[in-house]
The first five atom37 places (N, CA, C, CB, O) and aatype in JSON, in Angstrom:
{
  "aatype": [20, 20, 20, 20, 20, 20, 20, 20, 20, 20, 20, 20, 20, 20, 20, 20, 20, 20, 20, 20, 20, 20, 20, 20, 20, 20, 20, 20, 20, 20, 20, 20, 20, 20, 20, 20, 20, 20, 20, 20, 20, 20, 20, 20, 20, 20, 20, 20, 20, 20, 20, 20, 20, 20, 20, 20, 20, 20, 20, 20, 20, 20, 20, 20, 20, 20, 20, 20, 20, 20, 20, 20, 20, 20, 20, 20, 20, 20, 20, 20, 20, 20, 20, 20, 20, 20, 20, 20, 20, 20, 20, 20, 20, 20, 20, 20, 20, 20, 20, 20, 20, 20, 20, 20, 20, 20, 20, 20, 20, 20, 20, 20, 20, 20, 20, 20, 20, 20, 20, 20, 20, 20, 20, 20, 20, 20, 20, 20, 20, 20, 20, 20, 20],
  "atom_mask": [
    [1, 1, 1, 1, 1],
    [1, 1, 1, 1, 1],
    [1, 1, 1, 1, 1],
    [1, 1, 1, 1, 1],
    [1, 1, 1, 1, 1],
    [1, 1, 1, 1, 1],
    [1, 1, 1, 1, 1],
    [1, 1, 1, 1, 1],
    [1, 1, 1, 1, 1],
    [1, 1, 1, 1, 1],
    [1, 1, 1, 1, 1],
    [1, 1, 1, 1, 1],
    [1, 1, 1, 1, 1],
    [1, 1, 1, 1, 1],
    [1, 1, 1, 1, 1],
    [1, 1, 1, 1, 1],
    [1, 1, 1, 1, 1],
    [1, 1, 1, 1, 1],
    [1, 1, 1, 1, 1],
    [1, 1, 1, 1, 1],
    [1, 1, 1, 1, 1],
    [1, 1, 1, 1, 1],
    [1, 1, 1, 1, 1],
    [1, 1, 1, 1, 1],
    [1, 1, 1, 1, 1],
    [1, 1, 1, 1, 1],
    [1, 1, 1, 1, 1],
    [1, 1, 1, 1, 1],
    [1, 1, 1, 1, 1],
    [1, 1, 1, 1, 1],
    [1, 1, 1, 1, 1],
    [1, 1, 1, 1, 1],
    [1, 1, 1, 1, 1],
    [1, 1, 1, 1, 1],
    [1, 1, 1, 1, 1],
    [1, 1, 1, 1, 1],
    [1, 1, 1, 1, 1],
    [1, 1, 1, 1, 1],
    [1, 1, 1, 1, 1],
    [1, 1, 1, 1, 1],
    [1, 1, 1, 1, 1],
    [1, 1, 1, 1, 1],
    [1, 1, 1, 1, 1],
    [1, 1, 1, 1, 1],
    [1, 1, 1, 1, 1],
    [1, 1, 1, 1, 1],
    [1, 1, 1, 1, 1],
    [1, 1, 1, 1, 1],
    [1, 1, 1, 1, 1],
    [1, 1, 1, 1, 1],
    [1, 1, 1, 1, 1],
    [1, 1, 1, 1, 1],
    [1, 1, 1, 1, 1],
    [1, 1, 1, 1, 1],
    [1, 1, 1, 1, 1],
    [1, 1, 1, 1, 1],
    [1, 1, 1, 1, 1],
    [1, 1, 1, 1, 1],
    [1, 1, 1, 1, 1],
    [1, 1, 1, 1, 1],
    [1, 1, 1, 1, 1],
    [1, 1, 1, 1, 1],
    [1, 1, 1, 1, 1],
    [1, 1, 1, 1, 1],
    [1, 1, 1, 1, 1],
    [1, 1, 1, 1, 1],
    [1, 1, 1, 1, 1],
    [1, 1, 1, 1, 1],
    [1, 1, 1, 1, 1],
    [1, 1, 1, 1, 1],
    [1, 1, 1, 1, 1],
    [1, 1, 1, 1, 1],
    [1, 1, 1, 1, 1],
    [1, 1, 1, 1, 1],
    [1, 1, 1, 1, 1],
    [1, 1, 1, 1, 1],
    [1, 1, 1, 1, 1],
    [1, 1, 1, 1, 1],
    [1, 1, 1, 1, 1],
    [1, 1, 1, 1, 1],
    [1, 1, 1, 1, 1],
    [1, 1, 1, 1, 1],
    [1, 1, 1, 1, 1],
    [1, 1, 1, 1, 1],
    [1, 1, 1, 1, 1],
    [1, 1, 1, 1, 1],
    [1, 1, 1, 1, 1],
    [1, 1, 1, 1, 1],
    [1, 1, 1, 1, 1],
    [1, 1, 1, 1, 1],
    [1, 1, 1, 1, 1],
    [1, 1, 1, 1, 1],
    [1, 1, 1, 1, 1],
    [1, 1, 1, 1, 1],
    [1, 1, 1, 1, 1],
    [1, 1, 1, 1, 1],
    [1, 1, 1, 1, 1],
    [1, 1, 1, 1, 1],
    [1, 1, 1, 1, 1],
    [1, 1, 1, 1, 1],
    [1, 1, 1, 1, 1],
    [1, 1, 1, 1, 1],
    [1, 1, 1, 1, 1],
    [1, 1, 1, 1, 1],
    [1, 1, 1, 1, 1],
    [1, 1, 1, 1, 1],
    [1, 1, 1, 1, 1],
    [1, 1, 1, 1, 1],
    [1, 1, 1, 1, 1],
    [1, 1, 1, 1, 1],
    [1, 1, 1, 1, 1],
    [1, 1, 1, 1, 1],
    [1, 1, 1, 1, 1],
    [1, 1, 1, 1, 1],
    [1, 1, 1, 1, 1],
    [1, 1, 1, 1, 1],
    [1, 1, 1, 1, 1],
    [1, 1, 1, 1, 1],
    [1, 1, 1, 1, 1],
    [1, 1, 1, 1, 1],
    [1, 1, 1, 1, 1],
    [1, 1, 1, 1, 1],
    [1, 1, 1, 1, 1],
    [1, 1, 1, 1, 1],
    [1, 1, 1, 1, 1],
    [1, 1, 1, 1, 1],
    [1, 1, 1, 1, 1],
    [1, 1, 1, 1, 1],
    [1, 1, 1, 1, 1],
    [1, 1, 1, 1, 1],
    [1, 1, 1, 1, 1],
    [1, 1, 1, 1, 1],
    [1, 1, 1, 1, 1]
  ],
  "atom_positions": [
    [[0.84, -1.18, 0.0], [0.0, 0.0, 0.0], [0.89, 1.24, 0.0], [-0.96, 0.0, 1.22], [1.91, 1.25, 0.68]],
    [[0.49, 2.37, -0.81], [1.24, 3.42, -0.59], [0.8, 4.32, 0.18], [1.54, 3.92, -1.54], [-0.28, 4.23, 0.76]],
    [[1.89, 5.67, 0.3], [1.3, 6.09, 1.53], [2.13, 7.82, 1.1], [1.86, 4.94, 3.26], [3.26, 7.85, 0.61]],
    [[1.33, 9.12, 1.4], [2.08, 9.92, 0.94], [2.47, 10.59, 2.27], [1.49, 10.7, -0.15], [2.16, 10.33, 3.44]],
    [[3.39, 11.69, 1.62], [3.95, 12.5, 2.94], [4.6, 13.49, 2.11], [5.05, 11.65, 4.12], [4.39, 13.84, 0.95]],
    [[6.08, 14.13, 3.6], [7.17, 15.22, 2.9], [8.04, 14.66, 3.71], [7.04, 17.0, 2.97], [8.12, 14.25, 4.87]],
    [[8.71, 14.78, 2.72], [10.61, 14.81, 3.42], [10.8, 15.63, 4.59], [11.91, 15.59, 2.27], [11.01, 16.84, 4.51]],
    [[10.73, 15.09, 5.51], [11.1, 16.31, 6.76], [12.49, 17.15, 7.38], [10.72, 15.67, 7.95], [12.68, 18.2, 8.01]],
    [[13.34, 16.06, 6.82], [14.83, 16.7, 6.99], [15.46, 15.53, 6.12], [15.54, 16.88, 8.8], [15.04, 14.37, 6.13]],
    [[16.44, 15.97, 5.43], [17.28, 14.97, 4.96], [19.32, 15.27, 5.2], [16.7, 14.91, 3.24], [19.93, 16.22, 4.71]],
    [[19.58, 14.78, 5.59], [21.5, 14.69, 6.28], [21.52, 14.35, 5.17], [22.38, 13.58, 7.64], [20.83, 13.39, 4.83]],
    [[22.42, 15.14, 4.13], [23.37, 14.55, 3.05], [24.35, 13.87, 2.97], [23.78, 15.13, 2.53], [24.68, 13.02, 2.14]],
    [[25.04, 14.44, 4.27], [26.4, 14.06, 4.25], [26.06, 12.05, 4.73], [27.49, 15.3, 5.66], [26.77, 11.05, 4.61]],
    [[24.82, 12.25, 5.21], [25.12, 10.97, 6.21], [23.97, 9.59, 5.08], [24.26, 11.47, 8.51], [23.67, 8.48, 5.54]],
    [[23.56, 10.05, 3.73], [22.5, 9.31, 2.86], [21.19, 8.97, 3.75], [23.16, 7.87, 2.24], [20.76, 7.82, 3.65]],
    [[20.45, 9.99, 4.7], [19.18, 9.61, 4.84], [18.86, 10.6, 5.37], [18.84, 8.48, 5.44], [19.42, 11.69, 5.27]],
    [[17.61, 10.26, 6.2], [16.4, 11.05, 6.39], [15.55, 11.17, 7.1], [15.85, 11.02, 5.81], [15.76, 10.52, 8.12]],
    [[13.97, 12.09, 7.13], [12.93, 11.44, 7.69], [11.72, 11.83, 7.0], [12.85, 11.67, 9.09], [11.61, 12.93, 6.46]],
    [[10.78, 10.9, 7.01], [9.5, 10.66, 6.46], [8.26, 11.34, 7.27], [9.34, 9.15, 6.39], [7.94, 10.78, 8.32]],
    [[7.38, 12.75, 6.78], [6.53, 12.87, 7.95], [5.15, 12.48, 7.01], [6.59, 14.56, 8.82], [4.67, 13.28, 6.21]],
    [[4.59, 11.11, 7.24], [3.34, 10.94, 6.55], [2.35, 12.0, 6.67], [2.75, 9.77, 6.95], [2.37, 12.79, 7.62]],
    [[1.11, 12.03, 5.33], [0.47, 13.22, 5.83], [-0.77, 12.45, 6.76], [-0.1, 14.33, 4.46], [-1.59, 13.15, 7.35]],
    [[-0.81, 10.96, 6.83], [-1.69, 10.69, 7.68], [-1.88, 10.72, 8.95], [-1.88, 9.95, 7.52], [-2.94, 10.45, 9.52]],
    [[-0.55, 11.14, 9.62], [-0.33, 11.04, 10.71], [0.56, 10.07, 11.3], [-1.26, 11.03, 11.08], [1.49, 9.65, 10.61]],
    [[0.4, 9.65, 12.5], [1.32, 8.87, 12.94], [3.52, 9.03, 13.04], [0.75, 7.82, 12.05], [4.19, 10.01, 12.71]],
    [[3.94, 7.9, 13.52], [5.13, 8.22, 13.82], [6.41, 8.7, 12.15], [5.5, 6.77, 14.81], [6.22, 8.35, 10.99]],
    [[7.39, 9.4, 12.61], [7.91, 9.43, 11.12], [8.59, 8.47, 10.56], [8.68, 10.4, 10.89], [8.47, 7.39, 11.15]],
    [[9.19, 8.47, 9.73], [9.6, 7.25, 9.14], [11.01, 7.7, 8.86], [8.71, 6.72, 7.85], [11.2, 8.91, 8.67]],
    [[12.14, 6.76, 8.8], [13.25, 7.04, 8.43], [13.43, 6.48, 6.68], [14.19, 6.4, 9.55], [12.57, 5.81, 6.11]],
    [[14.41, 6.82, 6.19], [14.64, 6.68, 4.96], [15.45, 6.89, 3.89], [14.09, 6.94, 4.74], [15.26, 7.91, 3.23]],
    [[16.51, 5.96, 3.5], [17.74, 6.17, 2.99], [17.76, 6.65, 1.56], [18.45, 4.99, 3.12], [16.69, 6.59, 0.95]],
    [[18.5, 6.99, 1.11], [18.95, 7.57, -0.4], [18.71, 6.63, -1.48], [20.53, 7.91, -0.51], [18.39, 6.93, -2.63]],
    [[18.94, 5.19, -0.89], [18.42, 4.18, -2.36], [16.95, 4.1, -2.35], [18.99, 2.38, -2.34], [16.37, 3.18, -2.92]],
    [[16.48, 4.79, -1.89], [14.68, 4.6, -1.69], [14.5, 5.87, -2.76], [13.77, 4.95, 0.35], [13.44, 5.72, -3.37]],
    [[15.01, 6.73, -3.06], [14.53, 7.64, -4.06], [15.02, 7.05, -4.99], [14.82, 9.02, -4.02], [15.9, 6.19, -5.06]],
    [[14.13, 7.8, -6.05], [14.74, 7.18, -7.62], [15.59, 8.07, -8.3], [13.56, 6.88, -8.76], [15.8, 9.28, -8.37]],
    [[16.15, 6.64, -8.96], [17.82, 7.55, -9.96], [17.38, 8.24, -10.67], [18.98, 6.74, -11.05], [17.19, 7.66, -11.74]],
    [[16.82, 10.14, -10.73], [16.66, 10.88, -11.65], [17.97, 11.57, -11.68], [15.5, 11.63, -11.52], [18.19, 12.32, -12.63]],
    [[19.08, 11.38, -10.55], [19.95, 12.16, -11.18], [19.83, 13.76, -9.88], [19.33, 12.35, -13.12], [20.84, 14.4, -9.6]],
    [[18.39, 14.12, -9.27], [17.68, 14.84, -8.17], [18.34, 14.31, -6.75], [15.99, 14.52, -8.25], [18.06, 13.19, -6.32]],
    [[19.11, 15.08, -6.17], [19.01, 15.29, -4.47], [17.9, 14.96, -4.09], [19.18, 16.65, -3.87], [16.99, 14.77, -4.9]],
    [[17.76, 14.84, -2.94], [16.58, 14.52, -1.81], [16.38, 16.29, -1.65], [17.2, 13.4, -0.01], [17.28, 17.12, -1.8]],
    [[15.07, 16.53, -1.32], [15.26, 17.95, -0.93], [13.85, 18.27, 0.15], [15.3, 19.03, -2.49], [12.65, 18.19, -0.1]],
    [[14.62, 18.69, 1.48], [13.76, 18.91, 2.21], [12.3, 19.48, 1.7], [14.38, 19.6, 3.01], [12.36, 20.16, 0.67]],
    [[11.26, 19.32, 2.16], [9.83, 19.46, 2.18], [8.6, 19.3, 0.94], [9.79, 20.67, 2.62], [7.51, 19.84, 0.78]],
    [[9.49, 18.11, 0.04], [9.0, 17.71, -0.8], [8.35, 16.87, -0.59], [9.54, 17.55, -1.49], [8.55, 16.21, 0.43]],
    [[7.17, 16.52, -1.59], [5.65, 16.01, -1.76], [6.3, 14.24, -1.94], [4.54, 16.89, -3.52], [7.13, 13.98, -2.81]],
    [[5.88, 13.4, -1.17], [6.25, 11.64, -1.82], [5.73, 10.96, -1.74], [7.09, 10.83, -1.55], [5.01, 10.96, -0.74]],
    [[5.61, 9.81, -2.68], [4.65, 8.72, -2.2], [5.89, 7.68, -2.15], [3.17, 8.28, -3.32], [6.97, 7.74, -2.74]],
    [[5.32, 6.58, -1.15], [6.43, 5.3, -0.56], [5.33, 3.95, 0.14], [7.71, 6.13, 1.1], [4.18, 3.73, 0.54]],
    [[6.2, 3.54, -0.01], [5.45, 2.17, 0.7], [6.18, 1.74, 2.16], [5.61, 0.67, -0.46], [7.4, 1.9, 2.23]],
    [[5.51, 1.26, 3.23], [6.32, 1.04, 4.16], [6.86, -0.04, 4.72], [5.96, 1.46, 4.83], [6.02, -0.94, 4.71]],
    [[8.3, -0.54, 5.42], [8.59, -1.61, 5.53], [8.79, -1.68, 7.2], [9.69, -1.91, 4.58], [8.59, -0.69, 7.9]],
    [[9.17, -2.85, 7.67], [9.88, -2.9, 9.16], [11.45, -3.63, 8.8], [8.79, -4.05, 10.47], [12.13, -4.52, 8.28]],
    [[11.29, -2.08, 9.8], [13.07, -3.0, 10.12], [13.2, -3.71, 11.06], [14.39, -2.19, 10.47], [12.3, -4.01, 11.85]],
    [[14.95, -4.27, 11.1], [14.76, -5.54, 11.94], [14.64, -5.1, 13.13], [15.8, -6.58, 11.91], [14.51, -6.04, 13.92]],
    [[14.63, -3.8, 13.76], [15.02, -3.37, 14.64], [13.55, -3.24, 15.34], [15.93, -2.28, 14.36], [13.18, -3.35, 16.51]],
    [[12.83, -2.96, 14.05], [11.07, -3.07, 14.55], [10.31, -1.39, 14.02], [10.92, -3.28, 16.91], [9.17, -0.94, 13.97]],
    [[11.47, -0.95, 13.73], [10.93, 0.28, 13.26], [10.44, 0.15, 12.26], [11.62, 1.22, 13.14], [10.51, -0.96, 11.75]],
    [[9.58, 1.51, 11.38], [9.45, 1.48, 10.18], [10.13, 2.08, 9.06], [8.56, 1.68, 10.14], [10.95, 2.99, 9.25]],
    [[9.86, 1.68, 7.98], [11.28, 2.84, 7.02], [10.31, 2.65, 5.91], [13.48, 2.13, 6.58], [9.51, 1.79, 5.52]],
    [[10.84, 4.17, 5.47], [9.8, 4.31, 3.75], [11.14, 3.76, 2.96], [9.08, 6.51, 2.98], [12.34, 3.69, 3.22]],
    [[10.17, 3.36, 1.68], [11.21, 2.77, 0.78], [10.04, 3.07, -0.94], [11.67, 0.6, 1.43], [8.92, 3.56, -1.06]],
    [[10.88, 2.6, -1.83], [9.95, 3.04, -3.07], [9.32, 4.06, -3.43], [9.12, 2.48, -3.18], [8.3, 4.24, -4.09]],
    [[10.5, 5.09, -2.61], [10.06, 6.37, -3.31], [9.78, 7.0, -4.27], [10.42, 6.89, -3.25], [10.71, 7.09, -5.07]],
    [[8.49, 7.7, -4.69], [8.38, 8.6, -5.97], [7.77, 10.19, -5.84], [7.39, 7.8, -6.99], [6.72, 10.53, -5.3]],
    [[8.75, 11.0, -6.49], [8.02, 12.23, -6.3], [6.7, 12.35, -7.0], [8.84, 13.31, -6.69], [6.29, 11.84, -8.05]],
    [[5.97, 13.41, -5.88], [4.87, 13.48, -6.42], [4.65, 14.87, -7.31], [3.97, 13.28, -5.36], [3.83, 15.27, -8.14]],
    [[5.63, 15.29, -6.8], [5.37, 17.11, -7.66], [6.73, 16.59, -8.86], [6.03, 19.3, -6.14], [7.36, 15.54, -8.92]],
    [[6.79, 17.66, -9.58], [7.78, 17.83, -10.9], [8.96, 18.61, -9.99], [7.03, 18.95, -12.48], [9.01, 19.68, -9.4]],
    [[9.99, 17.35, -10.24], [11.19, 18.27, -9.63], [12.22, 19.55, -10.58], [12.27, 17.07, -9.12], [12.91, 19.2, -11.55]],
    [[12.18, 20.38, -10.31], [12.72, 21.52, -11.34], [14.4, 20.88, -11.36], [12.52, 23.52, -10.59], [15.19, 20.64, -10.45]],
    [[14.48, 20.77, -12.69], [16.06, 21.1, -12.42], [17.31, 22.05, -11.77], [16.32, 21.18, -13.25], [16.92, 22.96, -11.03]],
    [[18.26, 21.97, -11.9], [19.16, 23.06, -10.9], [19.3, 24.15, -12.23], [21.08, 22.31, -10.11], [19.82, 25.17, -11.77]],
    [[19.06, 24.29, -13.47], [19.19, 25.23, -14.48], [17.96, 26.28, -14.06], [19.09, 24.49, -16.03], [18.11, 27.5, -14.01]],
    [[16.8, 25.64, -13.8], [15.99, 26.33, -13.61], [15.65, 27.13, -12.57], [15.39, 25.83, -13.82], [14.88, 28.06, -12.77]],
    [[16.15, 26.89, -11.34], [15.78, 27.31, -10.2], [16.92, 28.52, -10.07], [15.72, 26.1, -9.08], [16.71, 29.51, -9.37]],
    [[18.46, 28.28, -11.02], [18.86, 29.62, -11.21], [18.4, 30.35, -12.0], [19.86, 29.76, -11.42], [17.91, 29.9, -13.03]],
    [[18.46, 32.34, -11.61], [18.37, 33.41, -12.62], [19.21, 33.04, -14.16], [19.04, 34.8, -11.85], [20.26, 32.42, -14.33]],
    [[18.76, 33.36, -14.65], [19.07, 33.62, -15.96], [20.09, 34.59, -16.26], [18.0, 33.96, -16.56], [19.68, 35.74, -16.45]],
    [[21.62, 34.32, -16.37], [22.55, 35.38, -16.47], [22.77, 35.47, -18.07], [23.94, 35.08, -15.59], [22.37, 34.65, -18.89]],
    [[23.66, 36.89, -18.36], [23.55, 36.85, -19.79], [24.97, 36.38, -19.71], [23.12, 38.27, -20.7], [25.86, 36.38, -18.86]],
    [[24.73, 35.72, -21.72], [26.53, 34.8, -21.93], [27.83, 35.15, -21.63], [26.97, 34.54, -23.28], [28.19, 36.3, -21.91]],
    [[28.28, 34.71, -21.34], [29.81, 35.28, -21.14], [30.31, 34.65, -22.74], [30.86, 34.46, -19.44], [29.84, 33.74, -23.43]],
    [[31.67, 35.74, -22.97], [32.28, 34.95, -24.64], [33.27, 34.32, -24.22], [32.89, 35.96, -26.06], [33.82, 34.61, -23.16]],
    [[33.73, 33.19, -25.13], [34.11, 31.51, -24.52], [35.76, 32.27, -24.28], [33.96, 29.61, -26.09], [36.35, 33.16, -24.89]],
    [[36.09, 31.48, -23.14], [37.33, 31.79, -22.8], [38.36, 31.42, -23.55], [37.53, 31.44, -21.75], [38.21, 30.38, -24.19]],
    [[39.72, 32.18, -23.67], [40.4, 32.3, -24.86], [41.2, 31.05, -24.62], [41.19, 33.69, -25.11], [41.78, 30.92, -23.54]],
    [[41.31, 29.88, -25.81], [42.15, 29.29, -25.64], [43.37, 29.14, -25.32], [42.06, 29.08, -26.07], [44.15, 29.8, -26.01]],
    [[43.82, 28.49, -24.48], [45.16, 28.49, -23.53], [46.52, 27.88, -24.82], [44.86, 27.06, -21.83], [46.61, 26.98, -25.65]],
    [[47.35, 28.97, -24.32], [48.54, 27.93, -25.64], [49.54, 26.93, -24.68], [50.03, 29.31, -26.82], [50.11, 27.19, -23.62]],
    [[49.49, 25.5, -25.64], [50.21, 24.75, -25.22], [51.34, 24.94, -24.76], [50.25, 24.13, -25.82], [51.93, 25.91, -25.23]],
    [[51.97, 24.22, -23.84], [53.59, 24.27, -23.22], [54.07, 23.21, -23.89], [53.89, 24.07, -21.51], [53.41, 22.23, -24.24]],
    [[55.56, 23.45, -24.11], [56.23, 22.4, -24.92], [56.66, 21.67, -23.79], [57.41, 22.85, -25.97], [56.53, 22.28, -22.73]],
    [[57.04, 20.78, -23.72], [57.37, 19.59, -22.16], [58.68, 19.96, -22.5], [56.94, 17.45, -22.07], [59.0, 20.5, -23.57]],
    [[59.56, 19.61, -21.41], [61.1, 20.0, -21.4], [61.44, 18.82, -22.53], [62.04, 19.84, -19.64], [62.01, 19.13, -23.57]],
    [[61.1, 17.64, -22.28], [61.68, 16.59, -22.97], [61.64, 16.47, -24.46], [61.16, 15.55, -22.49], [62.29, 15.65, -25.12]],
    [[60.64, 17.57, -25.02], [60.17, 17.62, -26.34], [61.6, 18.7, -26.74], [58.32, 18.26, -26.53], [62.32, 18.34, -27.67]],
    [[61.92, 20.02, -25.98], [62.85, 20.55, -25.82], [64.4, 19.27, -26.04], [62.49, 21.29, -24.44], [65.08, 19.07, -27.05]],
    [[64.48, 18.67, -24.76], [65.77, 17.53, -25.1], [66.23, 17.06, -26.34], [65.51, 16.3, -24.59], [67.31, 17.15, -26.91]],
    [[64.81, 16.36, -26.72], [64.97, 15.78, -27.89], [65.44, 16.46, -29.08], [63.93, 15.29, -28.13], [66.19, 15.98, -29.94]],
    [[64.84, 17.85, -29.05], [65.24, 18.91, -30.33], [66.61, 19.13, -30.03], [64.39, 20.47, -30.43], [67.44, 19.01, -30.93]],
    [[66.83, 19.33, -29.24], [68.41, 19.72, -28.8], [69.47, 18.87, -28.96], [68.54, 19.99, -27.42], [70.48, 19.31, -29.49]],
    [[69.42, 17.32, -28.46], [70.02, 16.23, -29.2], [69.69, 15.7, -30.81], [69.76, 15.19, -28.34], [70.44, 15.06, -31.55]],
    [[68.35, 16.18, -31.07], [68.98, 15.92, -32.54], [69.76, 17.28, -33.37], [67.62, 15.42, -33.54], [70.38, 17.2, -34.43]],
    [[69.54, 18.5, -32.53], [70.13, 19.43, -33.23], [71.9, 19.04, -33.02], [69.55, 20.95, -32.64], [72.81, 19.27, -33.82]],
    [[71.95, 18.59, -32.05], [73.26, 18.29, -31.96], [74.21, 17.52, -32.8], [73.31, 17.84, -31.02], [75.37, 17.62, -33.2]],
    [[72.97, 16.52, -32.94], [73.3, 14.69, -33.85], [73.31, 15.27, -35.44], [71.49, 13.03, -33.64], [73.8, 14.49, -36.26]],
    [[72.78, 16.64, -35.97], [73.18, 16.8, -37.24], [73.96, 17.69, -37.42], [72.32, 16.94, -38.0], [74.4, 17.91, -38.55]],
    [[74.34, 18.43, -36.33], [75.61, 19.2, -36.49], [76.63, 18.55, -36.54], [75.85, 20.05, -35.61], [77.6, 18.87, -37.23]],
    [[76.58, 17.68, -35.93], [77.93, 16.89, -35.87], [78.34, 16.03, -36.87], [78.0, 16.11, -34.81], [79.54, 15.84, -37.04]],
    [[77.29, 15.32, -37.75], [77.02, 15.02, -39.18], [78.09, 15.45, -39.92], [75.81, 15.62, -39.71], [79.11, 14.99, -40.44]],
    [[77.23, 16.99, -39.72], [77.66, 18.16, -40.72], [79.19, 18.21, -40.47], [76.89, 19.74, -40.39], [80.07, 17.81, -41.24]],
    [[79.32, 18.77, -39.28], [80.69, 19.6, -38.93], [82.07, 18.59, -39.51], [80.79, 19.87, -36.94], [82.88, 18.97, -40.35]],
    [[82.09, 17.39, -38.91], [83.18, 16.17, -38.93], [83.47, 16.04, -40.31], [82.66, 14.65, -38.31], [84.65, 16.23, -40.61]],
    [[82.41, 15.68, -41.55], [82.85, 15.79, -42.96], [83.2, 17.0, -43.27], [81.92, 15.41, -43.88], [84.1, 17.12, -44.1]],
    [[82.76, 17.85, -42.86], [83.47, 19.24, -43.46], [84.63, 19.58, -42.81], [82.6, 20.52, -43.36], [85.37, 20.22, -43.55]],
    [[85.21, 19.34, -41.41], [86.21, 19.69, -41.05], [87.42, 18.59, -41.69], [86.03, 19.86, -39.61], [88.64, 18.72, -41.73]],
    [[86.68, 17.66, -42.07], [88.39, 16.48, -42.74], [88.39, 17.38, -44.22], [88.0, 13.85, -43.2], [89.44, 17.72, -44.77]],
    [[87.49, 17.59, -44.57], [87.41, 18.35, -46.16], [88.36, 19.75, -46.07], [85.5, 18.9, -46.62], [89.11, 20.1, -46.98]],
    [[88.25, 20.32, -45.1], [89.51, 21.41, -45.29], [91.19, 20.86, -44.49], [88.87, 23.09, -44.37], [92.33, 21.33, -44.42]],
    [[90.7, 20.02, -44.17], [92.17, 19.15, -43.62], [92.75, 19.43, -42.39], [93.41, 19.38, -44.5], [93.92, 19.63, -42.07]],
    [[91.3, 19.41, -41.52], [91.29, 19.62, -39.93], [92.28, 19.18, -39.22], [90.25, 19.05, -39.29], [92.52, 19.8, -38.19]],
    [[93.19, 17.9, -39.61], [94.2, 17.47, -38.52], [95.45, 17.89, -39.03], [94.23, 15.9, -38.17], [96.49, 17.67, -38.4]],
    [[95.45, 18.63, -40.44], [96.92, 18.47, -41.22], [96.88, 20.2, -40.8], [97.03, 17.78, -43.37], [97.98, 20.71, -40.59]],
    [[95.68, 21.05, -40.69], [95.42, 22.31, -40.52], [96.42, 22.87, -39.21], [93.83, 22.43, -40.31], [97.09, 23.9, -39.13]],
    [[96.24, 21.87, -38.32], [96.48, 22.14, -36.85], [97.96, 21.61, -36.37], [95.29, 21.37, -35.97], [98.41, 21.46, -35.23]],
    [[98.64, 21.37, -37.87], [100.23, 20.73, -37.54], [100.07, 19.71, -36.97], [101.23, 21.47, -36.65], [100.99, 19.76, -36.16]],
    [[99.35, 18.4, -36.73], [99.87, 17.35, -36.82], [100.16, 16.48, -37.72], [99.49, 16.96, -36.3], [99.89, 16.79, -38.88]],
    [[100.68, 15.41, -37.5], [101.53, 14.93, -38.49], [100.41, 13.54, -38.84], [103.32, 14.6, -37.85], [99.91, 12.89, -37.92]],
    [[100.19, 13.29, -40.08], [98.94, 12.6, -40.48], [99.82, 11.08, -40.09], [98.27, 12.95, -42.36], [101.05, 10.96, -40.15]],
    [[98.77, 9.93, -39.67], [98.88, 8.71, -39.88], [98.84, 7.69, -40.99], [98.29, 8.49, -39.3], [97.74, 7.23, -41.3]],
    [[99.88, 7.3, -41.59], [99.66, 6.64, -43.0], [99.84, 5.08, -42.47], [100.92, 7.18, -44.36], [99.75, 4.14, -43.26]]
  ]
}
């Protein structure tokens, strides 16, 4: 059987609650998997219908919760601000290592370069030593 009421307080931090039927009687406690996955918070003094169970303890607890009013989304319940223009794209950082790498290969073709061209003007005969035959 169902049974309606309002959310009378709900602890976020702690996933539950309490149930004040509108028929009267004692309140009901009531955890976070008892509402349904819309994606909606629990929100104090809202309209519900539930069915009731016992716990082992002997108490009662609502469970099979459904709202009964239309829950507004969080877009709606804020003012309406005007657009902001999209923030300016951020420019990439080069990583040091992307740096390394340029730097050792700048190195690896200088050195290519430099070694054939320095035997081509006669780098060791240039500098007075005496060549190896």
């Amino acid at each position: 059987m169902r049974f309606e009421g309002t959310l009378d307080s709900w602890y976020a931090e702690r996933g539950h609650g309490v149930v004040r039927p509108e028929q009267g009687g004692e309140t009901l406690f009531v955890h976070v998997s008892a509402f349904p996955m819309d994606g909606q918070p629990p929100q104090e003094g809202e309209r519900i219908s539930f069915e009731i169970v016992s716990r082992s303890d002997g108490s009662k607890q609502a469970v099979r919760l459904q709202r009964l009013q239309a829950h507004r989304l969080p877009s709606q319940l804020r003012p309406r601000m005007a657009s902001r223009p999209p923030r300016p794209i951020a420019r990439r950082r080069t990583s040091p290592l992307t740096w390394m790498v340029l730097v050792l290969l700048a190195l690896g073709v200088g050195a290519t370069v430099w070694t054939p061209a320095s035997h081509a003007l006669g780098g060791a005969k240039a500098q007075g030593e005496p060549s190896r035959r």
